[in-house]
DOLO-103951 format. One record per residue (C-alpha): residue in one letter; x, y, z. Coordinates in nm, 3 decimals. Layout:
BEGIN
<atom><rest>A</rest><xx>X</xx><yy>Y</yy><zz>Z</zz></atom>
...
This chain:
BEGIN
<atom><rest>X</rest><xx>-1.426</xx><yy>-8.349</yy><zz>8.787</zz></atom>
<atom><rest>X</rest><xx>-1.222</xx><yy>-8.268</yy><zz>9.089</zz></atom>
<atom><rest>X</rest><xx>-0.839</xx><yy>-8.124</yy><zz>9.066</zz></atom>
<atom><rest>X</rest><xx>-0.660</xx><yy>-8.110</yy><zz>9.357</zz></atom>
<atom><rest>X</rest><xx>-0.505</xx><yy>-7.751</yy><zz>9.364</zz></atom>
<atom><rest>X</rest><xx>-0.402</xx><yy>-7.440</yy><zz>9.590</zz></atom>
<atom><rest>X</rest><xx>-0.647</xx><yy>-7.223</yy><zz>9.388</zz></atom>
<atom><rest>X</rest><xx>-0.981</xx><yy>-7.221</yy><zz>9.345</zz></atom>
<atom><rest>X</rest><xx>-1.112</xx><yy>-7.140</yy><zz>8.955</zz></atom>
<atom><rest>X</rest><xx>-1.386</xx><yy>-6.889</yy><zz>8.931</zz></atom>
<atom><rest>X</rest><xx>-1.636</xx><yy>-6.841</yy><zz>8.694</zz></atom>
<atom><rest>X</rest><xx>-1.880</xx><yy>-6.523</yy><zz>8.565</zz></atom>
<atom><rest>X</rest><xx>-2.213</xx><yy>-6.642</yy><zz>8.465</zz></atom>
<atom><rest>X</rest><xx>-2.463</xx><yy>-6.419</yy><zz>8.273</zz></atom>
<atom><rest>X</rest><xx>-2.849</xx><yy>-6.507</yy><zz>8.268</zz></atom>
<atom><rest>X</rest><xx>-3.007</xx><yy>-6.465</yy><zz>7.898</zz></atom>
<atom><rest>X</rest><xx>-3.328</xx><yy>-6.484</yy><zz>7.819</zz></atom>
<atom><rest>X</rest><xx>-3.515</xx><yy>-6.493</yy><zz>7.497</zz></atom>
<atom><rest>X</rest><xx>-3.390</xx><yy>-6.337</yy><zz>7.185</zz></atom>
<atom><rest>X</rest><xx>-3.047</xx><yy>-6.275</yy><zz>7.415</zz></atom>
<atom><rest>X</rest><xx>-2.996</xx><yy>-6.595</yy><zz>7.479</zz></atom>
<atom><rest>X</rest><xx>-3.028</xx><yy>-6.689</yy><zz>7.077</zz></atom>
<atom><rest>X</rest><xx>-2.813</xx><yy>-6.368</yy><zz>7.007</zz></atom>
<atom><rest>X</rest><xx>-2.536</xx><yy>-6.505</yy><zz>7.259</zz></atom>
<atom><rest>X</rest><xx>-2.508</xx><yy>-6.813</yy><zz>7.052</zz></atom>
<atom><rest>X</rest><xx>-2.429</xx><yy>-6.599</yy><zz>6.696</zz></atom>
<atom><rest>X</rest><xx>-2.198</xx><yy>-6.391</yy><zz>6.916</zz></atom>
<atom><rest>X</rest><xx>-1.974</xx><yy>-6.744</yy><zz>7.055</zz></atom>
<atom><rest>X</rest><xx>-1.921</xx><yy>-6.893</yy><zz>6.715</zz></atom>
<atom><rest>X</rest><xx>-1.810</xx><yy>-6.530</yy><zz>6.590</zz></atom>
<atom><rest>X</rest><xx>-1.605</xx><yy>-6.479</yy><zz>6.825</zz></atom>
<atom><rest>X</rest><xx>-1.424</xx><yy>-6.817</yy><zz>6.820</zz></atom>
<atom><rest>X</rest><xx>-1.070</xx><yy>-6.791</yy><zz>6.704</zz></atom>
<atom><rest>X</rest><xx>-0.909</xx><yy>-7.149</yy><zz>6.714</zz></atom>
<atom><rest>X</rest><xx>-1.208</xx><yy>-7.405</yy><zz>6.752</zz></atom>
<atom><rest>X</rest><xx>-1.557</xx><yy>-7.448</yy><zz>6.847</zz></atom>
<atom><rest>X</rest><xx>-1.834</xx><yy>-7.701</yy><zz>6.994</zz></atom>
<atom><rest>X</rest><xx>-2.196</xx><yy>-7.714</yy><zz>6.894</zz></atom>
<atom><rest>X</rest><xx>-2.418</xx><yy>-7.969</yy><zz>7.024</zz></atom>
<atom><rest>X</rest><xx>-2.775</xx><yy>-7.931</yy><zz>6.980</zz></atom>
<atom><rest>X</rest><xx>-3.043</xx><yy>-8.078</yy><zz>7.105</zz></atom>
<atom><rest>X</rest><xx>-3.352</xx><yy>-7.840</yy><zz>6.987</zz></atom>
<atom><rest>X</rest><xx>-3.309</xx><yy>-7.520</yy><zz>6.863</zz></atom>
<atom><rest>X</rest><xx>-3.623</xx><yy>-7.307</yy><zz>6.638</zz></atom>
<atom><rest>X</rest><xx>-3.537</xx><yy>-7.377</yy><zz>6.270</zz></atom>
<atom><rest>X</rest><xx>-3.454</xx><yy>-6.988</yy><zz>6.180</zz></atom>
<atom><rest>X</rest><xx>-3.188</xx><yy>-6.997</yy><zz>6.427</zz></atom>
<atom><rest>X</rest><xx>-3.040</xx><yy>-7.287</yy><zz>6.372</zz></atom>
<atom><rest>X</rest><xx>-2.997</xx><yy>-7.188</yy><zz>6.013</zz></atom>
<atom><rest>X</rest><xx>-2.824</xx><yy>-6.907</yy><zz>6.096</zz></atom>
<atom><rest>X</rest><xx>-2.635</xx><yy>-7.080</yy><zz>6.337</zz></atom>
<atom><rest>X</rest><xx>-2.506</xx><yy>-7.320</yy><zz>6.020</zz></atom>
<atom><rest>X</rest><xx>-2.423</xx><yy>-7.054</yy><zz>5.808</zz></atom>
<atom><rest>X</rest><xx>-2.174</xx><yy>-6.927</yy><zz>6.091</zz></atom>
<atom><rest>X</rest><xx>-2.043</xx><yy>-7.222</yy><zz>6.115</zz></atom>
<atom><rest>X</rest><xx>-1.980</xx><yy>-7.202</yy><zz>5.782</zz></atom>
<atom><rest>X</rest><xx>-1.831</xx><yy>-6.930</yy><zz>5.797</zz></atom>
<atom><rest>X</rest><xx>-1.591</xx><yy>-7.069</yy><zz>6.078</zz></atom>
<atom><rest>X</rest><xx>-1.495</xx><yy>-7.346</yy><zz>5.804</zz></atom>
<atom><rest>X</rest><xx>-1.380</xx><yy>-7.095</yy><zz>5.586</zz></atom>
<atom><rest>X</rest><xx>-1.134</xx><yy>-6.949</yy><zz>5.856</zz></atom>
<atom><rest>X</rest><xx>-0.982</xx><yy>-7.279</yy><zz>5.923</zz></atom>
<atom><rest>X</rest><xx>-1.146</xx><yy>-7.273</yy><zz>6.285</zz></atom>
<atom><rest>X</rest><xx>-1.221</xx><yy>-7.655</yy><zz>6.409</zz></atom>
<atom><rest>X</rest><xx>-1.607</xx><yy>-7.709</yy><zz>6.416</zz></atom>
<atom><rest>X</rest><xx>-1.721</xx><yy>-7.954</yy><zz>6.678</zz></atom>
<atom><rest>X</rest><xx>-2.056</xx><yy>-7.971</yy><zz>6.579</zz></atom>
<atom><rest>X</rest><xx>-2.323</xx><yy>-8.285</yy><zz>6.711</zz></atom>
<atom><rest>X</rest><xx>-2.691</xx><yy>-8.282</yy><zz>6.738</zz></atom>
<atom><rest>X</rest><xx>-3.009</xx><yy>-8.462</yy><zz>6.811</zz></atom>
<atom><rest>X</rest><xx>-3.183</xx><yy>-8.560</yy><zz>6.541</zz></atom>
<atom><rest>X</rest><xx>-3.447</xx><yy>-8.699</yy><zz>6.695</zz></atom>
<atom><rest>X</rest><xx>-3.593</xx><yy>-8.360</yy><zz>6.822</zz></atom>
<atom><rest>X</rest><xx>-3.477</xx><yy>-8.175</yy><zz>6.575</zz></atom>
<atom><rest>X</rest><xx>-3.639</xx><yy>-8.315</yy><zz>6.298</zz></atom>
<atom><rest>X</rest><xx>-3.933</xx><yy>-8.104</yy><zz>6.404</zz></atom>
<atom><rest>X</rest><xx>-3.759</xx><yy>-7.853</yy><zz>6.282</zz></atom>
<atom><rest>X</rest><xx>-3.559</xx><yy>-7.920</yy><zz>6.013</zz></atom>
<atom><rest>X</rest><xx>-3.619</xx><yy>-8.249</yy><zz>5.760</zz></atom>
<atom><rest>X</rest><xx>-3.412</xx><yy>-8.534</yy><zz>5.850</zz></atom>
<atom><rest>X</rest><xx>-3.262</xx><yy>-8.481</yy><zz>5.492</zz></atom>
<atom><rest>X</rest><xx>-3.112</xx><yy>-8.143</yy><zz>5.587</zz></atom>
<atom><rest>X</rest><xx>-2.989</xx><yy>-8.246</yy><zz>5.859</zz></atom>
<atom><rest>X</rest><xx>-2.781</xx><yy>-8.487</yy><zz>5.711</zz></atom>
<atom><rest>X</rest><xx>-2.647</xx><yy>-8.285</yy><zz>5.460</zz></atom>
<atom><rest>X</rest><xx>-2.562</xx><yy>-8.042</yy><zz>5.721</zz></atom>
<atom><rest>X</rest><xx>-2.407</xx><yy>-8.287</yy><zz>5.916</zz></atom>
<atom><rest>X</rest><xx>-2.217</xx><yy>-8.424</yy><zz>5.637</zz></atom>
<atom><rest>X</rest><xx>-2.102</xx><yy>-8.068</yy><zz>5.519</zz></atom>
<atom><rest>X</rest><xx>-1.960</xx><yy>-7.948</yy><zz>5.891</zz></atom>
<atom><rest>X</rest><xx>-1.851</xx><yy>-8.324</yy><zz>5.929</zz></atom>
<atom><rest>X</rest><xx>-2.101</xx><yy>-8.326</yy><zz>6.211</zz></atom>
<atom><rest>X</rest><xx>-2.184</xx><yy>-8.617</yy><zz>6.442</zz></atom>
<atom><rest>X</rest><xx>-2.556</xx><yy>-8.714</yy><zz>6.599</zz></atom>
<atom><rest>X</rest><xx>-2.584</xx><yy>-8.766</yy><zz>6.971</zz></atom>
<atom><rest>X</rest><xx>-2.876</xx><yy>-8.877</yy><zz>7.207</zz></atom>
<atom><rest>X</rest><xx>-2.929</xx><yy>-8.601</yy><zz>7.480</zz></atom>
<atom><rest>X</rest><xx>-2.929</xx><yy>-8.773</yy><zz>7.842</zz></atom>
<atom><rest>X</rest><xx>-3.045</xx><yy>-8.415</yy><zz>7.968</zz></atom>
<atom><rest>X</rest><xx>-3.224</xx><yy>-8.268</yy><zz>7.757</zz></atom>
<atom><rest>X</rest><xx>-3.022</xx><yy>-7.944</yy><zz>7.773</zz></atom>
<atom><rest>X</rest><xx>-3.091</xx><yy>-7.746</yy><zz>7.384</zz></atom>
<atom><rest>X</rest><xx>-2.801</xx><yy>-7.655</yy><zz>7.300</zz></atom>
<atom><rest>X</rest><xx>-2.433</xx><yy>-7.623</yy><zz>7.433</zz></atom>
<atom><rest>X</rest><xx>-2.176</xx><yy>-7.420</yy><zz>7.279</zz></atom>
<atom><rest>X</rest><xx>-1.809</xx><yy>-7.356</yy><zz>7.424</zz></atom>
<atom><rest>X</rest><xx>-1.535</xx><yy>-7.189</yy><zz>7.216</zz></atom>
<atom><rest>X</rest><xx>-1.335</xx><yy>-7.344</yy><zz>7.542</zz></atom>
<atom><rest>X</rest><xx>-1.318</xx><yy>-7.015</yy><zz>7.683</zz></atom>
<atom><rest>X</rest><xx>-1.671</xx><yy>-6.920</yy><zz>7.714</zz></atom>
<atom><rest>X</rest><xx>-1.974</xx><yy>-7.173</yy><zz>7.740</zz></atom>
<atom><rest>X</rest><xx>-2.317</xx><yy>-7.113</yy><zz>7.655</zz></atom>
<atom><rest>X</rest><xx>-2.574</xx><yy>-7.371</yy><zz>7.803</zz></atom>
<atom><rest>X</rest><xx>-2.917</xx><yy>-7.289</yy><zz>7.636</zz></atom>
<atom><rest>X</rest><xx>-3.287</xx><yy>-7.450</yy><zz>7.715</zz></atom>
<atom><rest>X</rest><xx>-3.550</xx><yy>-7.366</yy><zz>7.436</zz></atom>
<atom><rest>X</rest><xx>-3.878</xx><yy>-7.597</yy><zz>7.452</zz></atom>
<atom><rest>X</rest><xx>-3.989</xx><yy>-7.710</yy><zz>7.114</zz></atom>
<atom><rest>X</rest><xx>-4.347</xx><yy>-7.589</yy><zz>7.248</zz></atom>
<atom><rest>X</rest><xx>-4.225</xx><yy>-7.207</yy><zz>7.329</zz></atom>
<atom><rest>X</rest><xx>-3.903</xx><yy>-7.181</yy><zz>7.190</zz></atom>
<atom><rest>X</rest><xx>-3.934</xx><yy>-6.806</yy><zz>7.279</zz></atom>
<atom><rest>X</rest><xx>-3.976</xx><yy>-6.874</yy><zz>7.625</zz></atom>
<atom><rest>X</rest><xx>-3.556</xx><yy>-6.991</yy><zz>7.663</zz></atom>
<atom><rest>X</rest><xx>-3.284</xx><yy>-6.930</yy><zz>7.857</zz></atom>
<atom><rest>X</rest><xx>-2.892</xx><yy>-6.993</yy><zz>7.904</zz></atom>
<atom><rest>X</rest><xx>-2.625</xx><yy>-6.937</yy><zz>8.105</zz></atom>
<atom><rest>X</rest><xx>-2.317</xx><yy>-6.773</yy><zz>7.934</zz></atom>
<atom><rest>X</rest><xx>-1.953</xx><yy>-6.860</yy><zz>8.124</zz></atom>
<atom><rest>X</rest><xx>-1.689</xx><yy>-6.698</yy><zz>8.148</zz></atom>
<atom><rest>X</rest><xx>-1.326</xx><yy>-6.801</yy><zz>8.263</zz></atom>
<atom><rest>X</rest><xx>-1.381</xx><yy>-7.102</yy><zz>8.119</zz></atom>
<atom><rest>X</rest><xx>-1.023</xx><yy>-7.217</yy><zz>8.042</zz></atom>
<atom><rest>X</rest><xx>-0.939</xx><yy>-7.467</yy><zz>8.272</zz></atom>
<atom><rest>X</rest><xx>-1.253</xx><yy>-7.690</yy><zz>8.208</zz></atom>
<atom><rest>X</rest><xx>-1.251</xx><yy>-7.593</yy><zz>7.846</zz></atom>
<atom><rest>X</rest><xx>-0.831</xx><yy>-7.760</yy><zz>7.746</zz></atom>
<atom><rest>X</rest><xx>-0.982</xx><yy>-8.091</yy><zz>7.928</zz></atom>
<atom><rest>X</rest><xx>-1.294</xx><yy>-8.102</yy><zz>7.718</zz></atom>
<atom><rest>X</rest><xx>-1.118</xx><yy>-7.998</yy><zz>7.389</zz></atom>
<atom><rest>X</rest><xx>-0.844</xx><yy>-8.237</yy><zz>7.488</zz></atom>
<atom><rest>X</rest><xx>-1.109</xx><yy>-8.533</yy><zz>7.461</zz></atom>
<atom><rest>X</rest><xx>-1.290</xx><yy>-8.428</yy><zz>7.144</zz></atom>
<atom><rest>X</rest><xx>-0.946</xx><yy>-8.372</yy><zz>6.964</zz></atom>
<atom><rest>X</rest><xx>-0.859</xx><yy>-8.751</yy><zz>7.034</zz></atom>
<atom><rest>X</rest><xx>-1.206</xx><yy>-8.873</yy><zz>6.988</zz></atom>
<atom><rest>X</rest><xx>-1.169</xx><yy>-8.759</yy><zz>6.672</zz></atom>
<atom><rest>X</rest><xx>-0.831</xx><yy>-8.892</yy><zz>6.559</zz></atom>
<atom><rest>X</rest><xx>-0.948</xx><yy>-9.199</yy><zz>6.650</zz></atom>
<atom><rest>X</rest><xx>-1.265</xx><yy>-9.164</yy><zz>6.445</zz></atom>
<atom><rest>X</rest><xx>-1.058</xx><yy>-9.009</yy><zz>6.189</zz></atom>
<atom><rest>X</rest><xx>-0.755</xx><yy>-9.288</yy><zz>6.194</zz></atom>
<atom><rest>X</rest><xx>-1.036</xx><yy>-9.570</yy><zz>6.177</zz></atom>
């Protein structure tokens, strides 16, 4: 993406690792006060349970749930009949990961970009971004209409 513009947009980045980097995740969706993206290409089945219940949780506040993942890996983790329910329940979507990145998470202010292999899932690590804003109204802009359209179908 390339804006032509006077000023140049920043951006903090944190290194995680390990249980910090699983932690951050929680911490995003609870902090999310309008919506929320989830798209998951592997994550260990404990925390992607917990990760559904939040967003659960973020249904019950009215906050918009974005929520996609790839069943393909994932299954691993979690029978293919969960997942379907879960998808069905958060009105989820299923996606096929060009880069195999685990899971990415943006309240459109902040984004998380996590890598956990299914082999050592202990062994991850993400990047957590700050000053996200700019970035974040064009992606959000695109998922609201994808949806619609979906939606108006």
């Amino acid at each position: 993406m390339y804006a032509s513009t006077k000023t140049i947009s920043r951006f903090n980045m944190i290194l995680l690792r390990g249980d910090r980097a699983y932690r951050a995740i929680m911490d995003l969706v609870e902090r999310a006060r309008r919506d929320l993206l989830a798209r998951i290409f592997y994550l260990p089945s404990q925390v992607l349970m917990e990760l559904v219940e939040r967003l659960r949780g973020l249904k019950q506040r009215n906050i918009q749930t974005y929520f996609y993942v790839d069943a393909r890996v994932l299954r691993r983790e979690v029978p293919l009949d969960q997942l379907e329910e879960m998808l069905k329940e958060l009105r989820g979507s299923t996606f096929t990961a060009l880069v195999p990145l685990s899971f990415i998470c943006a309240d459109f202010e902040r984004l998380l970009v996590l890598y956990a292999s299914p082999e050592n899932p202990s062994e991850c690590y993400g990047f957590l971004v700050h000053g996200f804003e700019e970035v974040g109204k064009i992606i959000r802009d695109q998922l609201v209409g994808e949806r619609a359209s979906l939606e108006s179908s």
